[in-house]
SEPAPA-132618 format. One record per atom (N, C-alpha, C): z, x, y; atom name; residue number from 1; chain. Coordinates in steps of 0.001 Angstrom, whole numbers. Atoms other than C-alpha are relative to their C-alpha. Example, Ala and Ser with C-alpha at 12.3 -4.5 7.8 and 13.67 -1.06 7.14 Angstrom:
{{0; 890; -1190}; "N"; 1; "A"};
{{7800; 12300; -4500}; "CA"; 1; "A"};
{{0; 900; 1200}; "C"; 1; "A"};
{{-60; -820; -1190}; "N"; 2; "A"};
{{7140; 13670; -1060}; "CA"; 2; "A"};
{{730; -770; 1090}; "C"; 2; "A"};
***
This chain:
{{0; 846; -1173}; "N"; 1; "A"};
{{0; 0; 0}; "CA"; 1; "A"};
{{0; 891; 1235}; "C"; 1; "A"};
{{558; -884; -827}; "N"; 2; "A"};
{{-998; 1568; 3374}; "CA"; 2; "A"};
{{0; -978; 1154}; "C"; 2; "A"};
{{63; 488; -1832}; "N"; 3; "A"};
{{-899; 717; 7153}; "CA"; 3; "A"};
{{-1299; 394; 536}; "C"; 3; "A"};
{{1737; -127; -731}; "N"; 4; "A"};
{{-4457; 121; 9298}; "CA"; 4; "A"};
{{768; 1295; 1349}; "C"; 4; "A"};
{{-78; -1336; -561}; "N"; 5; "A"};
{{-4874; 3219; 11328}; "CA"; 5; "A"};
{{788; -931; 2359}; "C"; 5; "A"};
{{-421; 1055; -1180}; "N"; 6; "A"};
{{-4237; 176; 14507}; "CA"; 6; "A"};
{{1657; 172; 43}; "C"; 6; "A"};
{{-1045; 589; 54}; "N"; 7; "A"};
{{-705; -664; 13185}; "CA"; 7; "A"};
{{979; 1843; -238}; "C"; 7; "A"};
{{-469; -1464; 269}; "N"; 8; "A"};
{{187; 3095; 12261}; "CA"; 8; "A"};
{{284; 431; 1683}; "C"; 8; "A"};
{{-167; -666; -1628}; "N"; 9; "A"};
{{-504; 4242; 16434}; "CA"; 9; "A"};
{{1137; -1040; 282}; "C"; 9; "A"};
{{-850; 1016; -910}; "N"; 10; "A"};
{{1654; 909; 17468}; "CA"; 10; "A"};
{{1385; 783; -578}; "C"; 10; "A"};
{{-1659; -672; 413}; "N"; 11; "A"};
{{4761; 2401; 15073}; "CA"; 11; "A"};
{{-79; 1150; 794}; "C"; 11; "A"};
{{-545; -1215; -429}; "N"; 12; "A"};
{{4247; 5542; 16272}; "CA"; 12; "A"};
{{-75; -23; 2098}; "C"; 12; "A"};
{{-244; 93; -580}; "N"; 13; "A"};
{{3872; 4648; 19852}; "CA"; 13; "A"};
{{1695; -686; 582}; "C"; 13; "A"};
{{-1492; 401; -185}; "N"; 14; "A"};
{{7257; 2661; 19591}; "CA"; 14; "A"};
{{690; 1197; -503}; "C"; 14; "A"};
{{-597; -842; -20}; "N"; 15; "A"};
{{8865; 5839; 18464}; "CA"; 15; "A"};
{{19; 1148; 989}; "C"; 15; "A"};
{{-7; -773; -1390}; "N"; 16; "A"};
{{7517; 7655; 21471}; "CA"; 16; "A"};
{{944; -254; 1149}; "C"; 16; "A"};
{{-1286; 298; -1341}; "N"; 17; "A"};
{{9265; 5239; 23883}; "CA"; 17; "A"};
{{1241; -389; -515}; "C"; 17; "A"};
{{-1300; 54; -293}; "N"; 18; "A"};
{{12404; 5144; 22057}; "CA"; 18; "A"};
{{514; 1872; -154}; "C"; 18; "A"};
{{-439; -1539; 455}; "N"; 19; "A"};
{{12422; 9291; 21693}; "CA"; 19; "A"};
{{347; 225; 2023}; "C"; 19; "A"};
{{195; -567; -1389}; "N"; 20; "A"};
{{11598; 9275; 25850}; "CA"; 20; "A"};
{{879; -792; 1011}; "C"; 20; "A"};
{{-1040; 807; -783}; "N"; 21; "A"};
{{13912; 6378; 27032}; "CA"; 21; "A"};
{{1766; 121; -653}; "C"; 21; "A"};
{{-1537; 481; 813}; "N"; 22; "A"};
{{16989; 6457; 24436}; "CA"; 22; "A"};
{{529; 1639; 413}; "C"; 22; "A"};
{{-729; -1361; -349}; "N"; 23; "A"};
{{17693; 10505; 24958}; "CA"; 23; "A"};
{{357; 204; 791}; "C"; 23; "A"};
{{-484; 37; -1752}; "N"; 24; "A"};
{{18307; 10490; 28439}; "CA"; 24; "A"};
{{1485; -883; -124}; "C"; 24; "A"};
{{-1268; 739; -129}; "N"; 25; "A"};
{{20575; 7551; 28028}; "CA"; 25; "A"};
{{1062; 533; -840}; "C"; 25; "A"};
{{-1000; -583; 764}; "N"; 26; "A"};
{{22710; 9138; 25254}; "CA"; 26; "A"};
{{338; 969; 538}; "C"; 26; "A"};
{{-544; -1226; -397}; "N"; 27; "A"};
{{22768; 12244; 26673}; "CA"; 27; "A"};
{{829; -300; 1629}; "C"; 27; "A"};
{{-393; 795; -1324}; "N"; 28; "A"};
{{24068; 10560; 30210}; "CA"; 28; "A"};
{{1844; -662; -666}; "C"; 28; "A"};
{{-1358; 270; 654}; "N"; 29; "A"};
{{26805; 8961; 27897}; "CA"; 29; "A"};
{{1123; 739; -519}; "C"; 29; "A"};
{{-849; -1418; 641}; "N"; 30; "A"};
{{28035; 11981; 26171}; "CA"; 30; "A"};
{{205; 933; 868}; "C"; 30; "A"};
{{-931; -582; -1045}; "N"; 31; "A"};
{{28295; 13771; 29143}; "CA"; 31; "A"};
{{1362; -618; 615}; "C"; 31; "A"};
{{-1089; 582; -365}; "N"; 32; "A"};
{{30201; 11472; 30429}; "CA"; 32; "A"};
{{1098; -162; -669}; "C"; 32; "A"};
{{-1036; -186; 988}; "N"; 33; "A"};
{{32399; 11093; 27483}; "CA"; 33; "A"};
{{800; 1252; -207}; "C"; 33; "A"};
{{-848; -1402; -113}; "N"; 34; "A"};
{{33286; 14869; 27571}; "CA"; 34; "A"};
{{965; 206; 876}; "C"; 34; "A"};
{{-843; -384; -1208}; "N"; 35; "A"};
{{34002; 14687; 30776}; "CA"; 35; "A"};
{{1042; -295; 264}; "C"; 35; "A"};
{{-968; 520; 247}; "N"; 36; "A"};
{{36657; 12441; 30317}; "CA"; 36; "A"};
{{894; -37; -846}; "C"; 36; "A"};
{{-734; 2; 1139}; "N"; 37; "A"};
{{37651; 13752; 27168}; "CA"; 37; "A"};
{{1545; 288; 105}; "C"; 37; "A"};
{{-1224; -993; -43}; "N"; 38; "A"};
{{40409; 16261; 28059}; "CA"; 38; "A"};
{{-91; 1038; -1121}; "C"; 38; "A"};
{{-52; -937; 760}; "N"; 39; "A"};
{{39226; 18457; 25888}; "CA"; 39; "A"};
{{-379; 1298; 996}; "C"; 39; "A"};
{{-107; -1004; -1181}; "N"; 40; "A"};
{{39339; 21987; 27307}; "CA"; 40; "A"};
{{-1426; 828; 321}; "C"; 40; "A"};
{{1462; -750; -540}; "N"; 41; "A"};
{{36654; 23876; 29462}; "CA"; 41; "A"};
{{-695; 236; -1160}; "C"; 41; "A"};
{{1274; -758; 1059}; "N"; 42; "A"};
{{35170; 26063; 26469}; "CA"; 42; "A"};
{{-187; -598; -999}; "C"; 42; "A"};
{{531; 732; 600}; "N"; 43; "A"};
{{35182; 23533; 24290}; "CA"; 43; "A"};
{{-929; -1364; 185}; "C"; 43; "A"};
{{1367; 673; -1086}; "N"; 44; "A"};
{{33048; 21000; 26892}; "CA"; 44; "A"};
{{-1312; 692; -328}; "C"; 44; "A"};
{{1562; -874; -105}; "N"; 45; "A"};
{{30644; 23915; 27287}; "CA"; 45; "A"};
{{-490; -20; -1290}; "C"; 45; "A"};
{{286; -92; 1508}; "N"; 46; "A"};
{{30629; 24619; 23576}; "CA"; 46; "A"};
{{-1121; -1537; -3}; "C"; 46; "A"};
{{417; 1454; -275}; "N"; 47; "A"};
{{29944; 20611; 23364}; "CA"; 47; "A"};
{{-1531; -141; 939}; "C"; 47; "A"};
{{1284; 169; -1570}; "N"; 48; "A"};
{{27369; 20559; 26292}; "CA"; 48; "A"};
{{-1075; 933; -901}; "C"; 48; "A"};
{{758; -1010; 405}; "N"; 49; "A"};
{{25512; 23715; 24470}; "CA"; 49; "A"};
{{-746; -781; -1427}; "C"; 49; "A"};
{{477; 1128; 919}; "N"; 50; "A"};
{{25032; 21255; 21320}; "CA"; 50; "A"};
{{-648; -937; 320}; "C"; 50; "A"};
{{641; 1056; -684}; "N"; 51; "A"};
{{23963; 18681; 23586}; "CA"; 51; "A"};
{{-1379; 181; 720}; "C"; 51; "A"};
{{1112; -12; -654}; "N"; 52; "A"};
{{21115; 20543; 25234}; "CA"; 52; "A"};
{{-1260; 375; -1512}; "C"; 52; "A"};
{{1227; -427; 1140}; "N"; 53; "A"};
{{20011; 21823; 21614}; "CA"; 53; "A"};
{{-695; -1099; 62}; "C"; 53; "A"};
{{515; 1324; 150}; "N"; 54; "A"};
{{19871; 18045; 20782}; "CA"; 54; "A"};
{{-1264; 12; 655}; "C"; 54; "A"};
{{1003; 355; -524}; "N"; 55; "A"};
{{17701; 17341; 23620}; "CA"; 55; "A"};
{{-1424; 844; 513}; "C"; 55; "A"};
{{888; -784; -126}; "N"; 56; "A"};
{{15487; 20523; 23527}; "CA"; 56; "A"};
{{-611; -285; -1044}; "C"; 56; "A"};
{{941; 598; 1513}; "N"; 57; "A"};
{{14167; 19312; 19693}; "CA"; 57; "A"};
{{-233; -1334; 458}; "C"; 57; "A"};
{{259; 1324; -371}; "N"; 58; "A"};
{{14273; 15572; 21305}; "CA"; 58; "A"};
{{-1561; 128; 673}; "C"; 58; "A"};
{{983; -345; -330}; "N"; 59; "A"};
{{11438; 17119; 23140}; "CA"; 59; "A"};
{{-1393; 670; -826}; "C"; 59; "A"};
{{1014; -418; 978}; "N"; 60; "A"};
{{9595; 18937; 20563}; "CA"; 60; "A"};
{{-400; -1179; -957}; "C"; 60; "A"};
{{1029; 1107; 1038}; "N"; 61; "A"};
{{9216; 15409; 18101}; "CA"; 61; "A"};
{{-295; -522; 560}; "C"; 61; "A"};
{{1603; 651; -946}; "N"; 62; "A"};
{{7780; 13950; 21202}; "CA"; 62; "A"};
{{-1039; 62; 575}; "C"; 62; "A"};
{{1301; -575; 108}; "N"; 63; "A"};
{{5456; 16211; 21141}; "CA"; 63; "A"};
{{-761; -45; -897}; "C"; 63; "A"};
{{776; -224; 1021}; "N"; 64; "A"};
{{5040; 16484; 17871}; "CA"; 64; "A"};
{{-935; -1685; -515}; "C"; 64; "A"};
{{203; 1450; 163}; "N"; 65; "A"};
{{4641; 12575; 17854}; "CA"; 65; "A"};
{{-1391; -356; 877}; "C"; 65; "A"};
{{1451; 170; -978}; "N"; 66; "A"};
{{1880; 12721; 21004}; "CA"; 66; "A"};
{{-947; 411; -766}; "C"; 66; "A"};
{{1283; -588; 419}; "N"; 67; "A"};
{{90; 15088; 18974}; "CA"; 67; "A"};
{{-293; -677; -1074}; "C"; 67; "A"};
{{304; 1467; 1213}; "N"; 68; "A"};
{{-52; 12817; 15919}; "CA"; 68; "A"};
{{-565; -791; 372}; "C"; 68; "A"};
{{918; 1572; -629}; "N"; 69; "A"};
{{-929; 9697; 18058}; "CA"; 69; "A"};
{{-1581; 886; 432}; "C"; 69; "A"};
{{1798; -334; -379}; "N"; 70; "A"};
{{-4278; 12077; 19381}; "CA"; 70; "A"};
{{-258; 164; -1320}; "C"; 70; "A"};
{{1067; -179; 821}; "N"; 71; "A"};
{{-4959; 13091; 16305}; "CA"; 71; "A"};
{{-935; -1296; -1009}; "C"; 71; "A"};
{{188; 1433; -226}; "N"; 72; "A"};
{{-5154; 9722; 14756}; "CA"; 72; "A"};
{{-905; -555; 928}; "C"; 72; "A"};
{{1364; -130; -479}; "N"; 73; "A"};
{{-6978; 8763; 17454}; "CA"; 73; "A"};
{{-1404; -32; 212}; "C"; 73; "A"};
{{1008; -719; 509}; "N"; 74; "A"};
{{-9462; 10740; 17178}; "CA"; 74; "A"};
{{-919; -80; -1462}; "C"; 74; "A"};
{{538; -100; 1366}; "N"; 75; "A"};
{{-9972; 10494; 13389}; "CA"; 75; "A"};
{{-705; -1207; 14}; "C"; 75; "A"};
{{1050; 1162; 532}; "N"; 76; "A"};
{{-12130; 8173; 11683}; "CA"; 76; "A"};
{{275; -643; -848}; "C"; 76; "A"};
{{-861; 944; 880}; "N"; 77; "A"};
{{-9957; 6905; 8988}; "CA"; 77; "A"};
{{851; -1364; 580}; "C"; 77; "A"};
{{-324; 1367; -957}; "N"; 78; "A"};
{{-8526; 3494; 9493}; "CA"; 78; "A"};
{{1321; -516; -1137}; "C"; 78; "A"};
{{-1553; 447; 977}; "N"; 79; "A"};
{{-5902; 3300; 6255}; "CA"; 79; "A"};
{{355; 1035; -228}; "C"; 79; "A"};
{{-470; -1442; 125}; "N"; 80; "A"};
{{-3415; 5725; 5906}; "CA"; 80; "A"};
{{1529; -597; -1027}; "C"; 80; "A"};
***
């Protein structure tokens, strides 16, 4: 069983805008949550340093996701 090459871009466009709208907001939350934690300086930063990994790979599968949707695209297949 297989998805039309149509319904395949629509999933993967809905994973674009929740990779490009939902990371921001989490990461907006979890700052904020630290900040209020009381947990101490170097363990914030520590914290914060995890938090930018997060959103430095958040960036790379929405790339890797753009480049999927062109290639797709592009192709000529229509069931996948």
């Amino acid at each position: 069983m297989g998805v039309t090459k149509k319904e395949l871009l629509k999933l993967i466009d809905e994973a674009i805008d929740l990779e490009e709208k939902s990371i921001p907001v989490y990461r907006k939350h979890l700052d904020t949550a630290l900040f209020w934690s009381g947990l101490p300086t170097g363990e914030r930063r520590q914290l914060n340093i995890y938090l930018n990994v997060l959103a430095k790979e958040s960036g790379k599968h929405f790339a890797r996701l753009t480049a999927l949707k062109e290639k797709i695209e592009k192709g000529e297949k229509d069931v996948y």
